[in-house]
Short mmCIF file of the C-alpha atoms (twelve columns), coordinates in Angstrom:
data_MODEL
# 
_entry.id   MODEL 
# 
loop_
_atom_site.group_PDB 
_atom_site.id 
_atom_site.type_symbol 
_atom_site.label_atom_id 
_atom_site.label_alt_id 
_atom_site.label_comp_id 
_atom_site.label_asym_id 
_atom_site.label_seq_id 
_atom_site.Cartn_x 
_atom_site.Cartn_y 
_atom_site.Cartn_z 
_atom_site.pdbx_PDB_model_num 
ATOM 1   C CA . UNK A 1   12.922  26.451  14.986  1 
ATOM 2   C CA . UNK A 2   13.207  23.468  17.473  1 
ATOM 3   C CA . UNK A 3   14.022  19.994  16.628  1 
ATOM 4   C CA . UNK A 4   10.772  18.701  17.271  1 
ATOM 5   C CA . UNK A 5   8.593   21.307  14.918  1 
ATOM 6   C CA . UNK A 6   11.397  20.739  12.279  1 
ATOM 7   C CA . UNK A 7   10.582  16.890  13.009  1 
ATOM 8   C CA . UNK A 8   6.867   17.607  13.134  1 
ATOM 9   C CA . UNK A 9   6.421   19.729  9.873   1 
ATOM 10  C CA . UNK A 10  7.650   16.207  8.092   1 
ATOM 11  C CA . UNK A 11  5.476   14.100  9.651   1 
ATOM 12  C CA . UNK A 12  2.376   15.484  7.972   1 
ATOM 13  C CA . UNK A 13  0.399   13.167  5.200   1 
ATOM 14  C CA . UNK A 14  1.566   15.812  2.507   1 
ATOM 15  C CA . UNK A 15  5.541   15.217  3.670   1 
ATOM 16  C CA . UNK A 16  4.917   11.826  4.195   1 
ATOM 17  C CA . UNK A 17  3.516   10.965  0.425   1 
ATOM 18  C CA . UNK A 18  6.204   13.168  -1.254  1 
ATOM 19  C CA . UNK A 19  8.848   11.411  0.460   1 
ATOM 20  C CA . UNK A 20  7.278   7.955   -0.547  1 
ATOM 21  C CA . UNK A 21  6.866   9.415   -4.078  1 
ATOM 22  C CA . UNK A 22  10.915  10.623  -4.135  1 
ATOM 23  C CA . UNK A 23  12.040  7.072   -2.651  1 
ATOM 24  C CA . UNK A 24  9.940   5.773   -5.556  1 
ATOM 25  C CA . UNK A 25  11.450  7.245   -7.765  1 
ATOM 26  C CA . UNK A 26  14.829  5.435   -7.103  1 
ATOM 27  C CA . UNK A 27  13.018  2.181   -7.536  1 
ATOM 28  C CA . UNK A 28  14.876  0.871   -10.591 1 
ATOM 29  C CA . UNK A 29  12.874  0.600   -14.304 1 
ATOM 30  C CA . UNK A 30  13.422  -2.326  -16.340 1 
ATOM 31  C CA . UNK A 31  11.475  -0.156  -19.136 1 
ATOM 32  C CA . UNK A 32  13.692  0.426   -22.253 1 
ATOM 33  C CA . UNK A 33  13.350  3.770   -23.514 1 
ATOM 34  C CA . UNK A 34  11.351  7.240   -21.718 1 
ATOM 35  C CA . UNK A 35  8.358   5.349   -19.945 1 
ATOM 36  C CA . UNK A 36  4.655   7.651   -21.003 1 
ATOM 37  C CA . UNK A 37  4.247   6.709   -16.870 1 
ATOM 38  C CA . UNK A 38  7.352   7.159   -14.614 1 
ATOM 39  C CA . UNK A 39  8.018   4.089   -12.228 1 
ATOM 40  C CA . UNK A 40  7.393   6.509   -9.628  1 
ATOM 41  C CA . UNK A 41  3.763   7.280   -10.836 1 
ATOM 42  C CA . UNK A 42  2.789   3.598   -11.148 1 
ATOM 43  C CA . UNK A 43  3.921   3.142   -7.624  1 
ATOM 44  C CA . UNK A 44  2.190   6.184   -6.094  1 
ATOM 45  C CA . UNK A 45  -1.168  4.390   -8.121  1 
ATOM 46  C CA . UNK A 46  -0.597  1.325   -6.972  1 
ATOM 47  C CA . UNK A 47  -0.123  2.861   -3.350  1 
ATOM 48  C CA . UNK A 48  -2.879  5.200   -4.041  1 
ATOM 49  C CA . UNK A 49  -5.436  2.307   -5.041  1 
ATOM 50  C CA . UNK A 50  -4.795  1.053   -1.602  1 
ATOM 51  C CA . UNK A 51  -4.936  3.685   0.593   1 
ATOM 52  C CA . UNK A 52  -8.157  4.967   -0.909  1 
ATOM 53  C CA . UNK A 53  -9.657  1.415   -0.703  1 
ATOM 54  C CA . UNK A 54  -10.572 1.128   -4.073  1 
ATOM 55  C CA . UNK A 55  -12.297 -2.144  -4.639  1 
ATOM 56  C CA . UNK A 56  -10.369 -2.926  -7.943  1 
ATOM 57  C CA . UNK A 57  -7.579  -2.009  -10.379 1 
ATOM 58  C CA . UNK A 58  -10.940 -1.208  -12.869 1 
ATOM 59  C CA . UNK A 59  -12.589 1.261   -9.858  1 
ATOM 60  C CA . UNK A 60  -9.430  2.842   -9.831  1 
ATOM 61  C CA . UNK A 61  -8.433  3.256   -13.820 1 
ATOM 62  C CA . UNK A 62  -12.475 4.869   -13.321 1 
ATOM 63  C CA . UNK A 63  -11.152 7.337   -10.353 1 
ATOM 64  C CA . UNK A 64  -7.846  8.149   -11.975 1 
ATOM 65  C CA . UNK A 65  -10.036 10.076  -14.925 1 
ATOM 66  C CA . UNK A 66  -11.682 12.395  -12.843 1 
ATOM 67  C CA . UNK A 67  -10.010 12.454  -9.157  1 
ATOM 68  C CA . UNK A 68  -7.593  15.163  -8.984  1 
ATOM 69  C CA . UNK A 69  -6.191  14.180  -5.346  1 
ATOM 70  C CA . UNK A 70  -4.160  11.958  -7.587  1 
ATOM 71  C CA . UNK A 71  -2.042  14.677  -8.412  1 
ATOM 72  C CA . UNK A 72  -2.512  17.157  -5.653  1 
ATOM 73  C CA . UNK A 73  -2.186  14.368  -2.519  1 
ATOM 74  C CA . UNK A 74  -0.473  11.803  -4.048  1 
ATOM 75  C CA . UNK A 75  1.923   13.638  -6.218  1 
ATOM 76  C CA . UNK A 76  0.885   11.430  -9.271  1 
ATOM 77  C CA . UNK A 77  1.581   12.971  -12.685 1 
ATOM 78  C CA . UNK A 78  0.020   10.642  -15.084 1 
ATOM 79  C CA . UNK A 79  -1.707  7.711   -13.613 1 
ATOM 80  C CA . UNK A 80  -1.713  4.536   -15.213 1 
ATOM 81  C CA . UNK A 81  -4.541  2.456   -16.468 1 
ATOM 82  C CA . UNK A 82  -5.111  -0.528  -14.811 1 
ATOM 83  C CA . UNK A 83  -3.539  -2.815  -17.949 1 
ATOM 84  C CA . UNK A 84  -0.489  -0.301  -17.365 1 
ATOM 85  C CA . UNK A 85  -0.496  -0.523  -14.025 1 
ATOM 86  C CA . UNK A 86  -0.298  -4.685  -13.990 1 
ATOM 87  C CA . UNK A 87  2.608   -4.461  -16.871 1 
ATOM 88  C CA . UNK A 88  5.078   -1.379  -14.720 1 
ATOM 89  C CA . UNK A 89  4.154   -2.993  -11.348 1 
ATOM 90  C CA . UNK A 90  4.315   -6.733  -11.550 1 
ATOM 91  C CA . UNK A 91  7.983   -7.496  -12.611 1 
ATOM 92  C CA . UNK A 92  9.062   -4.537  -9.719  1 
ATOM 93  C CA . UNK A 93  10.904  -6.955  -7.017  1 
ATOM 94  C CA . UNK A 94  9.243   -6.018  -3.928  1 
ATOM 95  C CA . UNK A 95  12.611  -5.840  -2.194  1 
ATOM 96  C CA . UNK A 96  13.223  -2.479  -3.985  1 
ATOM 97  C CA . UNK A 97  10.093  -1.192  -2.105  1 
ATOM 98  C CA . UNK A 98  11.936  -2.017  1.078   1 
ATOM 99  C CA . UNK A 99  13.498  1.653   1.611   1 
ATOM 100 C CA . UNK A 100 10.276  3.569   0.876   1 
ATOM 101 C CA . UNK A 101 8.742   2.517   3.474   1 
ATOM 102 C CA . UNK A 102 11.175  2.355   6.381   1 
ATOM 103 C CA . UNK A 103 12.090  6.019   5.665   1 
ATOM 104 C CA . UNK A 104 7.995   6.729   6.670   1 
ATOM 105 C CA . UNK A 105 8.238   4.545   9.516   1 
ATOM 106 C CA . UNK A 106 11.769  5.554   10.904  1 
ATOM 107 C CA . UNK A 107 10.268  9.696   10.932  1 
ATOM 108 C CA . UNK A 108 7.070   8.229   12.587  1 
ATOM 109 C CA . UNK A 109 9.327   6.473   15.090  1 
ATOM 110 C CA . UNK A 110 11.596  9.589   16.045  1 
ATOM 111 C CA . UNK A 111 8.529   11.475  16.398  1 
ATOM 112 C CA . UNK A 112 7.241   9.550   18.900  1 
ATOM 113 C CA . UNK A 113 4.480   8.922   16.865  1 
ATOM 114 C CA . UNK A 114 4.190   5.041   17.426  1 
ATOM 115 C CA . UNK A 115 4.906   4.914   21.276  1 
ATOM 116 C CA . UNK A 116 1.264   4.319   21.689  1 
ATOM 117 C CA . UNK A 117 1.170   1.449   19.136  1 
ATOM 118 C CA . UNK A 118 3.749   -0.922  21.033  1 
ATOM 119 C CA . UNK A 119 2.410   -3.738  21.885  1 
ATOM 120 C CA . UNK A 120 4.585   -6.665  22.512  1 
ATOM 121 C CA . UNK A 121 8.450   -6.615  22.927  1 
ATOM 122 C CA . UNK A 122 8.854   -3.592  21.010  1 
ATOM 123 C CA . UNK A 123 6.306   -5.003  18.206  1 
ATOM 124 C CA . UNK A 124 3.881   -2.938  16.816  1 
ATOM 125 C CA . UNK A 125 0.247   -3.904  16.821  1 
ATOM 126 C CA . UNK A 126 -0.811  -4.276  13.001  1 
ATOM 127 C CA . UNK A 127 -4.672  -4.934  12.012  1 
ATOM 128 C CA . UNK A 128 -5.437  -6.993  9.034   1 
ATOM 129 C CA . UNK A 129 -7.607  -8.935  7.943   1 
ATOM 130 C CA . UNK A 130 -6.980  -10.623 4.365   1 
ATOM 131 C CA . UNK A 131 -9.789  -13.561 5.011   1 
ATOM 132 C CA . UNK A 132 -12.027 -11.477 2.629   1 
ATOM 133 C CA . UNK A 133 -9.812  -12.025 -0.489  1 
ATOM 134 C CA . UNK A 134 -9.437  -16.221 -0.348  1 
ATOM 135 C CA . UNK A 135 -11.520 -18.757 0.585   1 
ATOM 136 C CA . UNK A 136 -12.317 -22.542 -0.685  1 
ATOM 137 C CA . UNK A 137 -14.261 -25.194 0.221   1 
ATOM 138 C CA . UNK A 138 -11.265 -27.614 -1.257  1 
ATOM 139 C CA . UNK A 139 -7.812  -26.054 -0.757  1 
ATOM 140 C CA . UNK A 140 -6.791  -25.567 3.179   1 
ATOM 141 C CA . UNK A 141 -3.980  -26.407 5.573   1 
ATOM 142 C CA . UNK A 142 -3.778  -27.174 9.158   1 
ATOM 143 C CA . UNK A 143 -3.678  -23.334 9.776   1 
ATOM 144 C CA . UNK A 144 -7.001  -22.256 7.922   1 
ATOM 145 C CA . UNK A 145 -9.293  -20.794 9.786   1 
ATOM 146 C CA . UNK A 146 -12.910 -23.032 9.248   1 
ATOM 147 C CA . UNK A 147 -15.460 -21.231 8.387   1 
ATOM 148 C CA . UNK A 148 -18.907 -22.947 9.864   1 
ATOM 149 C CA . UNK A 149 -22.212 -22.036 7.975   1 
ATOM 150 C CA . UNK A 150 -24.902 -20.849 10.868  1 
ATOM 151 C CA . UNK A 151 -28.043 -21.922 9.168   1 
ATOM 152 C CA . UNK A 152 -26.754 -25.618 8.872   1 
ATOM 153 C CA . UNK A 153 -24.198 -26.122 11.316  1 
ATOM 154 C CA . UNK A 154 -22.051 -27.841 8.118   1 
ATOM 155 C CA . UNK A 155 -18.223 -27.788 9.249   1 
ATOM 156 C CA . UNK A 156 -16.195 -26.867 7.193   1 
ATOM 157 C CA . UNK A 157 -18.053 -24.697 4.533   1 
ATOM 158 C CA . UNK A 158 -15.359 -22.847 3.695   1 
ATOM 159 C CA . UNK A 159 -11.523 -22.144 4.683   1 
ATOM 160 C CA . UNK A 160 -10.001 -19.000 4.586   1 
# 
C-alpha cells in the first residue's frame, strides 16, 4: 500500500472523529470516582452539538435520546444531558483540548488537504461569524461593528 492511500484511509470523517474521540480521552478528569459519562463522551457531545449545529444544549439533550449517529459517527457511548454536559465540560481547561485538534489538522496538512485553503502567508482562511450570539444597544468598544436599523436610519441600534 503506498504512503499516500495509507495517509488517505485516515483522513476520512470516520478516522478523523475516532482519533478526536482517543485524544479525548487523554484529556484529564477532575471527577472523583468512575464517571456514569467518560470525559471523552462529554467532549465528543460537546463537539457533536457543534458540528451538527444544534441550536442549544436543550435541542441536543432532545437529539441525544433518539439519534443514533451519536454512537455510530461520533463514537459517543453515553451522551450526557445538557445539566451533565455544563458540570464535565466547564471546569475542562481548554488548553488540554489543544492536542486534539492539531493531530486532525497536522493529517489534513500532510495530505495536502489544506493547500487550497492558504490564503495569506501560510494562514488559512477561516469563516465565522459569531455576531449572531451578542449584541447590545449599551455595551460596545471602539471595535464593534454598528449595527444601523434600515427603516429609521437610527445609528447605532445595536453593536455586535
Amino acid at each position: 500500500m503506498s504512503e499516500s492511500s495509507k495517509l488517505r484511509k485516515h483522513l476520512n470523517a470516520d478516522a478523523l472523529f475516532k482519533a478526536l474521540h482517543d485524544d479525548f480521552s487523554n484529556v484529564s478528569d477532575f471527577r472523583q470516582g468512575v464517571p456514569e459519562i467518560s470525559m471523552a463522551d462529554a467532549l465528543m457531545s460537546g463537539f457533536a452539538m457543534f458540528s451538527l449545529k444544534d441550536p442549544s444544549l436543550l435541542a441536543f439533550d432532545e437529539r441525544r435520546e433518539i439519534d443514533q449517529n451519536l454512537r455510530t459517527i461520533y463514537n459517543i457511548e453515553k451522551a450526557p444531558c445538557d445539566t451533565q454536559m455544563r458540570k464535565i465540560l466547564d471546569p475542562v481547561n481548554p488548553e488540554q483540548l489543544r492536542p486534539a485538534f492539531k493531530g486532525p489538522i497536522r493529517q489534513l496538512q500532510r495530505g495536502k488537504i489544506l493547500e487550497g485553503m492558504v490564503f495569506f502567508e501560510g494562514c488559512y482562511l477561516l469563516s465565522l461569524d459569531g455576531t449572531g450570539f451578542f449584541s447590545s444597544k449599551k455595551l460596545h468598544s471602539e471595535i464593534c461593528l454598528k449595527k444601523e436599523n434600515s427603516k429609521t436610519g437610527e445609528v447605532p441600534i445595536t453593536y455586535r
